[in-house]
N, CA, C and O atoms as a Maestro MAE file, in Angstrom:
{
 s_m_m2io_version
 :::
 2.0.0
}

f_m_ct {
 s_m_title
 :::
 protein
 m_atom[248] {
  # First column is atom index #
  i_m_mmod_type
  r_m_x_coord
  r_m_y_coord
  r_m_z_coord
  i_m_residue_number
  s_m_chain_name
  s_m_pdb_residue_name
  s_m_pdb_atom_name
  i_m_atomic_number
  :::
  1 25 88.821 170.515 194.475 1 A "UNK " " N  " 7
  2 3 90.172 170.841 194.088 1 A "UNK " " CA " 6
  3 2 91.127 170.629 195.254 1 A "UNK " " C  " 6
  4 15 92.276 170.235 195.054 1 A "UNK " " O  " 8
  5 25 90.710 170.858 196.330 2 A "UNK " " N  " 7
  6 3 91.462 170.783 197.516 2 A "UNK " " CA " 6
  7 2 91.760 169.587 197.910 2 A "UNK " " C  " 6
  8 15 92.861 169.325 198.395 2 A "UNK " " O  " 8
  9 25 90.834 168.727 197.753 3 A "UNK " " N  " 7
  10 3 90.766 167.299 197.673 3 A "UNK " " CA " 6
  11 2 91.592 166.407 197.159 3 A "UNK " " C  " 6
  12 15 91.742 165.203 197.369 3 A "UNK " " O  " 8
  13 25 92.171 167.256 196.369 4 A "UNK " " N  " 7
  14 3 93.704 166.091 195.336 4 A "UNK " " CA " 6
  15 2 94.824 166.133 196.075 4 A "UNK " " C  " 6
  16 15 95.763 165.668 195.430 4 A "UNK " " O  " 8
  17 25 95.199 166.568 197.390 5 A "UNK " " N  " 7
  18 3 96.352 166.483 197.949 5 A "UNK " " CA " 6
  19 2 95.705 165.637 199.354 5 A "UNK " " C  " 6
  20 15 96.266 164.787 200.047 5 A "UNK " " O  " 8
  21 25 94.933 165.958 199.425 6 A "UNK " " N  " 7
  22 3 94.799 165.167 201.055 6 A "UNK " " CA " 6
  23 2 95.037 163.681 200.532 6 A "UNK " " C  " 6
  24 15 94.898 162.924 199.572 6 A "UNK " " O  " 8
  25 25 95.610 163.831 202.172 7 A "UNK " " N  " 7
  26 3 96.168 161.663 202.288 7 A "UNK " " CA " 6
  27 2 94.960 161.293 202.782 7 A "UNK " " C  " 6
  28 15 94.085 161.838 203.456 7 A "UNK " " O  " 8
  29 25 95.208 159.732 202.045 8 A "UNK " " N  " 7
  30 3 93.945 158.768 201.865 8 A "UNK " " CA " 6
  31 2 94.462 157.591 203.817 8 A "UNK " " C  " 6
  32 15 95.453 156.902 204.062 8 A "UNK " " O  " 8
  33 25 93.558 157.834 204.457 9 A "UNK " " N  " 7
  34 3 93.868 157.113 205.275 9 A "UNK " " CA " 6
  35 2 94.215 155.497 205.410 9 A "UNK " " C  " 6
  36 15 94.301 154.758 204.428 9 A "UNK " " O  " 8
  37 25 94.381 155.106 206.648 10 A "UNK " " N  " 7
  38 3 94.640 153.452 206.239 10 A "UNK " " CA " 6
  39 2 93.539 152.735 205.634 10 A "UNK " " C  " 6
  40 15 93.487 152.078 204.594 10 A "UNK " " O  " 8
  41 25 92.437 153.078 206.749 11 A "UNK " " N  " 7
  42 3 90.870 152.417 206.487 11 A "UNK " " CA " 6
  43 2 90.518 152.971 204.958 11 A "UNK " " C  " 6
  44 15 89.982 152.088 204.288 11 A "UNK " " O  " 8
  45 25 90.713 154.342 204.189 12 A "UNK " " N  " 7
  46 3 90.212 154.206 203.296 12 A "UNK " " CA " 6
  47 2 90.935 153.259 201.866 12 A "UNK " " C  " 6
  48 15 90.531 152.905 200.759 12 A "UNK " " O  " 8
  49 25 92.145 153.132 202.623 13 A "UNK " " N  " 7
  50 3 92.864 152.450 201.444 13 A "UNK " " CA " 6
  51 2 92.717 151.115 201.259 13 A "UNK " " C  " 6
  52 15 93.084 150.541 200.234 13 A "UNK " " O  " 8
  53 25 92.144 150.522 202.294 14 A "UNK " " N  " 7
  54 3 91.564 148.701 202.656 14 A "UNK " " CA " 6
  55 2 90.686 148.788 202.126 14 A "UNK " " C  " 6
  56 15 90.477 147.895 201.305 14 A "UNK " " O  " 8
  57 25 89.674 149.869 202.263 15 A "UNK " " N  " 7
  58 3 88.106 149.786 201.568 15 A "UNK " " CA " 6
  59 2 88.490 150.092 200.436 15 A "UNK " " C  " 6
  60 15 88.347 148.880 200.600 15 A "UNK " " O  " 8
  61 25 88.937 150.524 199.135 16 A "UNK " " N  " 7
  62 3 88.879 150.711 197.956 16 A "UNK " " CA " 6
  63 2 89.571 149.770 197.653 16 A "UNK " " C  " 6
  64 15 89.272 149.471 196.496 16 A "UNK " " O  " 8
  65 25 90.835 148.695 198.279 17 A "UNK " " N  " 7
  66 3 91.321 147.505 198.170 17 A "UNK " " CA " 6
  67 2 90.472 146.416 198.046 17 A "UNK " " C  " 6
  68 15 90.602 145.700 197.053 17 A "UNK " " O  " 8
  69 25 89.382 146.091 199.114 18 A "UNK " " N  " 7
  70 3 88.306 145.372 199.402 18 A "UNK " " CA " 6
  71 2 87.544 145.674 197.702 18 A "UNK " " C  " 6
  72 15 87.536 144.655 197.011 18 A "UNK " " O  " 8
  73 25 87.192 146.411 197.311 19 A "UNK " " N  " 7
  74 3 85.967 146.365 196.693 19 A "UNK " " CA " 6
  75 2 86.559 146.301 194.990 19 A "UNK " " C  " 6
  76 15 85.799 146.294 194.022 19 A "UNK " " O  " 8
  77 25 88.057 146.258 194.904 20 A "UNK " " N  " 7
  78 3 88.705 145.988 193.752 20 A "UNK " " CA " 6
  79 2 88.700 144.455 193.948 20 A "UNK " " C  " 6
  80 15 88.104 143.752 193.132 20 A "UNK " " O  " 8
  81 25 89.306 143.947 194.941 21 A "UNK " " N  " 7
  82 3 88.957 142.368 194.825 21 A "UNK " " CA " 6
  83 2 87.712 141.854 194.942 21 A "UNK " " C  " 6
  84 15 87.380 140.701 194.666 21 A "UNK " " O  " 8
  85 25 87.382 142.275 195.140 22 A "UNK " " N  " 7
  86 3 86.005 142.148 195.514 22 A "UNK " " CA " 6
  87 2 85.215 142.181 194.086 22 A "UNK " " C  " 6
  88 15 84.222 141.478 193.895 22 A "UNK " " O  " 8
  89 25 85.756 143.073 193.090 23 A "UNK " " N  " 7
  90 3 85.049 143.091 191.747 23 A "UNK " " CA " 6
  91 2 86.026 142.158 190.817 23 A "UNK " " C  " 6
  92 15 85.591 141.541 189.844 23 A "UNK " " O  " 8
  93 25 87.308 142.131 191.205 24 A "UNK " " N  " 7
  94 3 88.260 141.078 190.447 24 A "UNK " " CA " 6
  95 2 87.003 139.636 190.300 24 A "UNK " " C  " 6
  96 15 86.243 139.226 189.423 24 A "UNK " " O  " 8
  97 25 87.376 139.225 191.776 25 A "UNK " " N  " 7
  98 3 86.333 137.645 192.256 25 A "UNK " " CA " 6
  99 2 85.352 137.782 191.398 25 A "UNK " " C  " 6
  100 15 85.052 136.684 190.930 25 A "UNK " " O  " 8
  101 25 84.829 138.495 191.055 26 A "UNK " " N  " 7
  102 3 83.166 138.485 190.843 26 A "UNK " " CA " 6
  103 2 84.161 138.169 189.215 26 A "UNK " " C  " 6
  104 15 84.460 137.093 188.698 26 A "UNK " " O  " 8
  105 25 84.307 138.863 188.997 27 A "UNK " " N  " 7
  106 3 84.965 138.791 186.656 27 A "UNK " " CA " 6
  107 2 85.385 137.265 186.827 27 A "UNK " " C  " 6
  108 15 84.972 136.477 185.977 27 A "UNK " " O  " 8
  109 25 86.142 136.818 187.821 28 A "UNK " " N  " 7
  110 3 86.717 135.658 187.702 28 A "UNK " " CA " 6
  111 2 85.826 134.546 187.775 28 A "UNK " " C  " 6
  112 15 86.266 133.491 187.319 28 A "UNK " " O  " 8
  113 25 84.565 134.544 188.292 29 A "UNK " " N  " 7
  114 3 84.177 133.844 189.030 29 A "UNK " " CA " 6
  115 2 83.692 132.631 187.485 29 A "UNK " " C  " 6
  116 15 83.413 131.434 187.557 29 A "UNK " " O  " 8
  117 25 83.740 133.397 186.408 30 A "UNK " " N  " 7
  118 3 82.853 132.786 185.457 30 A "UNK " " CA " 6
  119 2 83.804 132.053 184.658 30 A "UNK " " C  " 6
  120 15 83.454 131.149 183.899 30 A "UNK " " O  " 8
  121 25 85.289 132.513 184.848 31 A "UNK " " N  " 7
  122 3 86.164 132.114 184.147 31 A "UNK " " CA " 6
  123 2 87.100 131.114 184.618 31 A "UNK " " C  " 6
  124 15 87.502 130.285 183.802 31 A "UNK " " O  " 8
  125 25 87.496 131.073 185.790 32 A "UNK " " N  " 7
  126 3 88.414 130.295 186.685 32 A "UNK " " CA " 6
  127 2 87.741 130.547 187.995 32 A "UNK " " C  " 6
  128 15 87.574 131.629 188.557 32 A "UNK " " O  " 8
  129 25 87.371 129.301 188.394 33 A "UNK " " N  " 7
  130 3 86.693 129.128 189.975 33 A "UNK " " CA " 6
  131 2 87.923 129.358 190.868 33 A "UNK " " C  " 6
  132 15 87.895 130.286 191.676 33 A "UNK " " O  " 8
  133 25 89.130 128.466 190.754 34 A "UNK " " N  " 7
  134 3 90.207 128.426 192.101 34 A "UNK " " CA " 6
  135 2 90.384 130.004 191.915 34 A "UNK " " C  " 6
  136 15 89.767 130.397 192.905 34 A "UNK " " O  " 8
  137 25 90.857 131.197 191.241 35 A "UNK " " N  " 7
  138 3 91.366 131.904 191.138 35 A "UNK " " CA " 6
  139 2 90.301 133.013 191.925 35 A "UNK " " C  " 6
  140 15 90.512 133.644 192.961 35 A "UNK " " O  " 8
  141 25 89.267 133.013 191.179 36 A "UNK " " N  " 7
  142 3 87.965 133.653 192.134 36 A "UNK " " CA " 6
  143 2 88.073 133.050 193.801 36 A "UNK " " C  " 6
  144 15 87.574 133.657 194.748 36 A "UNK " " O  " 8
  145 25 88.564 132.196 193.885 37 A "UNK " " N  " 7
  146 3 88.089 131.870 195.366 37 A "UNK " " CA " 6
  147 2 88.846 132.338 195.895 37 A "UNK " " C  " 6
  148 15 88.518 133.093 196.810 37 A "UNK " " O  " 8
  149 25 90.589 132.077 195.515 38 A "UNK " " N  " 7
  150 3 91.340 132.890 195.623 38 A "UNK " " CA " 6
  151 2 91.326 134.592 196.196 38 A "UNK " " C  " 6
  152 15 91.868 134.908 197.255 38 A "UNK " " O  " 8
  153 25 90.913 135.165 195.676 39 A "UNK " " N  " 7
  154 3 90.595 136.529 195.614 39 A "UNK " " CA " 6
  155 2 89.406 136.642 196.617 39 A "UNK " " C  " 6
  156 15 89.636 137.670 197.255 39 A "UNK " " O  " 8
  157 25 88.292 136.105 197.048 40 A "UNK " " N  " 7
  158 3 87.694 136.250 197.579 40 A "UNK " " CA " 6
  159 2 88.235 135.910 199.479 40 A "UNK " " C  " 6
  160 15 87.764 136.549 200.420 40 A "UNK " " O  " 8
  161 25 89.019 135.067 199.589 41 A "UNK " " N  " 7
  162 3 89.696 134.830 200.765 41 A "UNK " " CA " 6
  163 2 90.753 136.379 200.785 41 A "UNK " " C  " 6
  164 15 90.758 137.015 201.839 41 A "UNK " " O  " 8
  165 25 91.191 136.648 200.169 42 A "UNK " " N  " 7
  166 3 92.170 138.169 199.946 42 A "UNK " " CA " 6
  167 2 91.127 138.955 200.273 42 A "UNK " " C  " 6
  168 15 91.324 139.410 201.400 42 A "UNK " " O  " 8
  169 25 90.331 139.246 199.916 43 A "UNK " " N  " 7
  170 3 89.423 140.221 200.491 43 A "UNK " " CA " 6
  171 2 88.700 139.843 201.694 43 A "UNK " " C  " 6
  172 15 88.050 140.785 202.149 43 A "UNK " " O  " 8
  173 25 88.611 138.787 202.334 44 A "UNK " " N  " 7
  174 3 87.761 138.439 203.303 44 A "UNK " " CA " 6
  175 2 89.012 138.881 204.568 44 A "UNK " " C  " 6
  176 15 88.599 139.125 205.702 44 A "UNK " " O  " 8
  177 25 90.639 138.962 204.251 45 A "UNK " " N  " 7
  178 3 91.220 139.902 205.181 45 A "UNK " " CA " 6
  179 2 91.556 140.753 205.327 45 A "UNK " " C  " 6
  180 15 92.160 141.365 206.208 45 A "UNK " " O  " 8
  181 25 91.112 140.935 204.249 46 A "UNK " " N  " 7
  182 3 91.215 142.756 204.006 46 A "UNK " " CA " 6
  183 2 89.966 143.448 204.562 46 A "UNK " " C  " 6
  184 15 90.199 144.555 205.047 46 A "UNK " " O  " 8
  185 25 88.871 143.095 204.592 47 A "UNK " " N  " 7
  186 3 87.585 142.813 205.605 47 A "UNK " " CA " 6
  187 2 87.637 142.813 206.754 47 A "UNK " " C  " 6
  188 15 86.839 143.376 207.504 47 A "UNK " " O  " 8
  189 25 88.749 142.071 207.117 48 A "UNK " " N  " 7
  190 3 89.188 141.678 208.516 48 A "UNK " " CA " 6
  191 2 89.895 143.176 208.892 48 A "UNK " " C  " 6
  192 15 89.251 143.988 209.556 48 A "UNK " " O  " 8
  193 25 90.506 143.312 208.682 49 A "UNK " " N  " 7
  194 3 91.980 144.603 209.093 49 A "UNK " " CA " 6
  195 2 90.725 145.334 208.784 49 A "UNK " " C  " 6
  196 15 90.073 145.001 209.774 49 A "UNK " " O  " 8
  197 25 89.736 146.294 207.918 50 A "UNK " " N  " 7
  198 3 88.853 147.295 207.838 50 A "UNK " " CA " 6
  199 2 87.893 147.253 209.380 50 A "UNK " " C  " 6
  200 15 87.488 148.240 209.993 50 A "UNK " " O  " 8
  201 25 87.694 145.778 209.755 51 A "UNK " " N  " 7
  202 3 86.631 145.704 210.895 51 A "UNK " " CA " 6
  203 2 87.950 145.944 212.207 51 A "UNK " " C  " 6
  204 15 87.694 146.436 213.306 51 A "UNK " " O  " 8
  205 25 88.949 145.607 211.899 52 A "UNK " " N  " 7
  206 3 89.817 145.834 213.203 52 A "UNK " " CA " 6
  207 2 90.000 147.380 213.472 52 A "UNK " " C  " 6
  208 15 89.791 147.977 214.528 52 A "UNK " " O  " 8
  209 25 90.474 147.923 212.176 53 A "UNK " " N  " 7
  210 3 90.386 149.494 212.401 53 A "UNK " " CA " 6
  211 2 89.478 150.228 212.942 53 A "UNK " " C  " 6
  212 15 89.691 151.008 213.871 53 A "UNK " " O  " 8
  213 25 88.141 149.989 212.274 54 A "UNK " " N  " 7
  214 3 86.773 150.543 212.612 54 A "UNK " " CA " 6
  215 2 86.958 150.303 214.497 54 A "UNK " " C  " 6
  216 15 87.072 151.189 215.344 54 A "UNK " " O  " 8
  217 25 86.939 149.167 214.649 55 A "UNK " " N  " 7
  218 3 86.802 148.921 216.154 55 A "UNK " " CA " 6
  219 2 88.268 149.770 217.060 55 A "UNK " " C  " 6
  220 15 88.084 150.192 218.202 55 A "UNK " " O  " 8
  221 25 89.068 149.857 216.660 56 A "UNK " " N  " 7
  222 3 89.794 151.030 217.153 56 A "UNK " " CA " 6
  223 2 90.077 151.987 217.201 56 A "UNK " " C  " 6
  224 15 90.942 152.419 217.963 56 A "UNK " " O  " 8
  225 25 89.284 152.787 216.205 57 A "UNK " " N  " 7
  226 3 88.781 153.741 215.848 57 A "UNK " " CA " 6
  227 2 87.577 154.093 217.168 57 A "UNK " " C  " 6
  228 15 87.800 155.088 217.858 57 A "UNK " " O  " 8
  229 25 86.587 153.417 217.402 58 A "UNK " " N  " 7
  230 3 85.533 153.158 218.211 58 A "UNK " " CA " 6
  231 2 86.277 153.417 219.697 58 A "UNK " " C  " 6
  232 15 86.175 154.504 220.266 58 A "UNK " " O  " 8
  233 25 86.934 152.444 220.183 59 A "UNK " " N  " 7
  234 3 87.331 152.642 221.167 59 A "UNK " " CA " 6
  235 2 88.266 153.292 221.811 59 A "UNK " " C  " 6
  236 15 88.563 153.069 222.984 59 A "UNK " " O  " 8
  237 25 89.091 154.624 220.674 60 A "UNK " " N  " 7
  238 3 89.529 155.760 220.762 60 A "UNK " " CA " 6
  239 2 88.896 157.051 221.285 60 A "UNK " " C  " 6
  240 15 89.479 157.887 221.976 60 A "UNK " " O  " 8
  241 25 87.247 157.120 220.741 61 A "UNK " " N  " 7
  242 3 86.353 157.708 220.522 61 A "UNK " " CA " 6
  243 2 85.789 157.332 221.876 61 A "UNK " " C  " 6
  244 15 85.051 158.228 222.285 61 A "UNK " " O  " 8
  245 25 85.888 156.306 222.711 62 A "UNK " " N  " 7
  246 3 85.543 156.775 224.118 62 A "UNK " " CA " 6
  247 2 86.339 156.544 225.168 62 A "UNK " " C  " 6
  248 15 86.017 156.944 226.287 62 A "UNK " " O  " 8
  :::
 }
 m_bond[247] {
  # First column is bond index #
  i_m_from
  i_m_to
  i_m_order
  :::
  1 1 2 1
  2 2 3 1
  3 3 4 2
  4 3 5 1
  5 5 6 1
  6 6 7 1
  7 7 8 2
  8 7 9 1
  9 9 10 1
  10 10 11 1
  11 11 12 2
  12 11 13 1
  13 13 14 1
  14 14 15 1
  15 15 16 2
  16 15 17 1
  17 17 18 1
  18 18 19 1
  19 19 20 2
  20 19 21 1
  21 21 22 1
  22 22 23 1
  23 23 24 2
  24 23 25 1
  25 25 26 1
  26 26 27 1
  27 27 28 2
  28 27 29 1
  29 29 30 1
  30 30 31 1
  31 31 32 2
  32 31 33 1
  33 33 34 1
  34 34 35 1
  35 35 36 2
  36 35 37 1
  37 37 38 1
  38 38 39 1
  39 39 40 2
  40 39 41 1
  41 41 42 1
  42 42 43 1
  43 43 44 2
  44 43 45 1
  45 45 46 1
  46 46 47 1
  47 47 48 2
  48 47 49 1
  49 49 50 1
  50 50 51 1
  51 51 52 2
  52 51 53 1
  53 53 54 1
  54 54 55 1
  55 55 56 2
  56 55 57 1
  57 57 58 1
  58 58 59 1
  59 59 60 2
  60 59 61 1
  61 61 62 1
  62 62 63 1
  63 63 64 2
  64 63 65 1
  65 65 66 1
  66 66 67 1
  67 67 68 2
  68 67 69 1
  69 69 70 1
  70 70 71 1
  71 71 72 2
  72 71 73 1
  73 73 74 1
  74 74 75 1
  75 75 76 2
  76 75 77 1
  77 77 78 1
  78 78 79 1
  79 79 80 2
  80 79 81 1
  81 81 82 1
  82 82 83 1
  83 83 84 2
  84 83 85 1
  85 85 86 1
  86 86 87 1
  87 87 88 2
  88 87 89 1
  89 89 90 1
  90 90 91 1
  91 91 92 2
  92 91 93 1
  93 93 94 1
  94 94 95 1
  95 95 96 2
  96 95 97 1
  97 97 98 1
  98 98 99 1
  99 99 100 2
  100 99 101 1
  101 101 102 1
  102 102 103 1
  103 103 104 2
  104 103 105 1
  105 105 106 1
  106 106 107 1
  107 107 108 2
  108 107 109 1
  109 109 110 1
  110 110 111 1
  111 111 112 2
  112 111 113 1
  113 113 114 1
  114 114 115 1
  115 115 116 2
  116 115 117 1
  117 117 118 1
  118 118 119 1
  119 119 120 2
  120 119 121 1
  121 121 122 1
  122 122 123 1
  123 123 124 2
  124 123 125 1
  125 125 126 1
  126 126 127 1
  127 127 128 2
  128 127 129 1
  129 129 130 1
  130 130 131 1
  131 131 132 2
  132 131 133 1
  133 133 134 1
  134 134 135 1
  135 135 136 2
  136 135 137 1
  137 137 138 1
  138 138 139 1
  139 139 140 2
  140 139 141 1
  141 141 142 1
  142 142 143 1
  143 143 144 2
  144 143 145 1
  145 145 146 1
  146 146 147 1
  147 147 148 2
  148 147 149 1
  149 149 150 1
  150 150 151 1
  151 151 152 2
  152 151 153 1
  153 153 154 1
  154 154 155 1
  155 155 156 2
  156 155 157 1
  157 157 158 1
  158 158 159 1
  159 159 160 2
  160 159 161 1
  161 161 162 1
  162 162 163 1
  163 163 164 2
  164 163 165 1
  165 165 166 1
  166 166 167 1
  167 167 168 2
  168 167 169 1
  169 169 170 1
  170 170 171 1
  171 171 172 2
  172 171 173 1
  173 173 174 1
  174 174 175 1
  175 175 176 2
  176 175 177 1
  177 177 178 1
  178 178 179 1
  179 179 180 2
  180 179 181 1
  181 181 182 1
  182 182 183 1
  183 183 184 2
  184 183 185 1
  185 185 186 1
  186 186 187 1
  187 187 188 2
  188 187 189 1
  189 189 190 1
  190 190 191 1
  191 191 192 2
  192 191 193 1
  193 193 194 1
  194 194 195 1
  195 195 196 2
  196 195 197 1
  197 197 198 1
  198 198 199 1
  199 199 200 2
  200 199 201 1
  201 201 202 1
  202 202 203 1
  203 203 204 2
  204 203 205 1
  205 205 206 1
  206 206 207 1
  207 207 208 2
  208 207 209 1
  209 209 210 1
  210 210 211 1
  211 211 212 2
  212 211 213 1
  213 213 214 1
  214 214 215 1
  215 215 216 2
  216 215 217 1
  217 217 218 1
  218 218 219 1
  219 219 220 2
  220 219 221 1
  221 221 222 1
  222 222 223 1
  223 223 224 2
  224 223 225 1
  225 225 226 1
  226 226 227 1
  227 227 228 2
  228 227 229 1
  229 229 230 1
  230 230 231 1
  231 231 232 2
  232 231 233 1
  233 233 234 1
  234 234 235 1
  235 235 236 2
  236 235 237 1
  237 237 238 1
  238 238 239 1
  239 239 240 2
  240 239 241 1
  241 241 242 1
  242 242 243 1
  243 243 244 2
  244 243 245 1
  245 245 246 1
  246 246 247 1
  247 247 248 2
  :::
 }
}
């Protein structure tokens, strides 16, 4: 219950971004190839910015 007001951080909002395109690509993939590929490059930087965070995150932490 407490849980419905807390803010969703940056990193968690890339990762639930990531894994919506990430399931878009995949539906598309059978129907329209450019459009799937599409989507799969969108998530491959959204991938990117999640691994940049993580790593500054990391090097906060020491």
């Amino acid at each position: 219950m407490f849980g419905l007001f807390k803010k969703k951080s940056q990193l968690q909002k890339y990762q639930e971004l990531y894994k919506k395109l990430m399931e878009d690509a995949y539906k598309l993939q059978s129907i329209n190839r450019s459009d799937s590929d599409q989507k799969y490059l969108e998530a491959d930087l959204i991938l990117k910015k999640i691994e940049s965070l993580q790593a500054k995150a990391i090097d906060e932490k020491t």
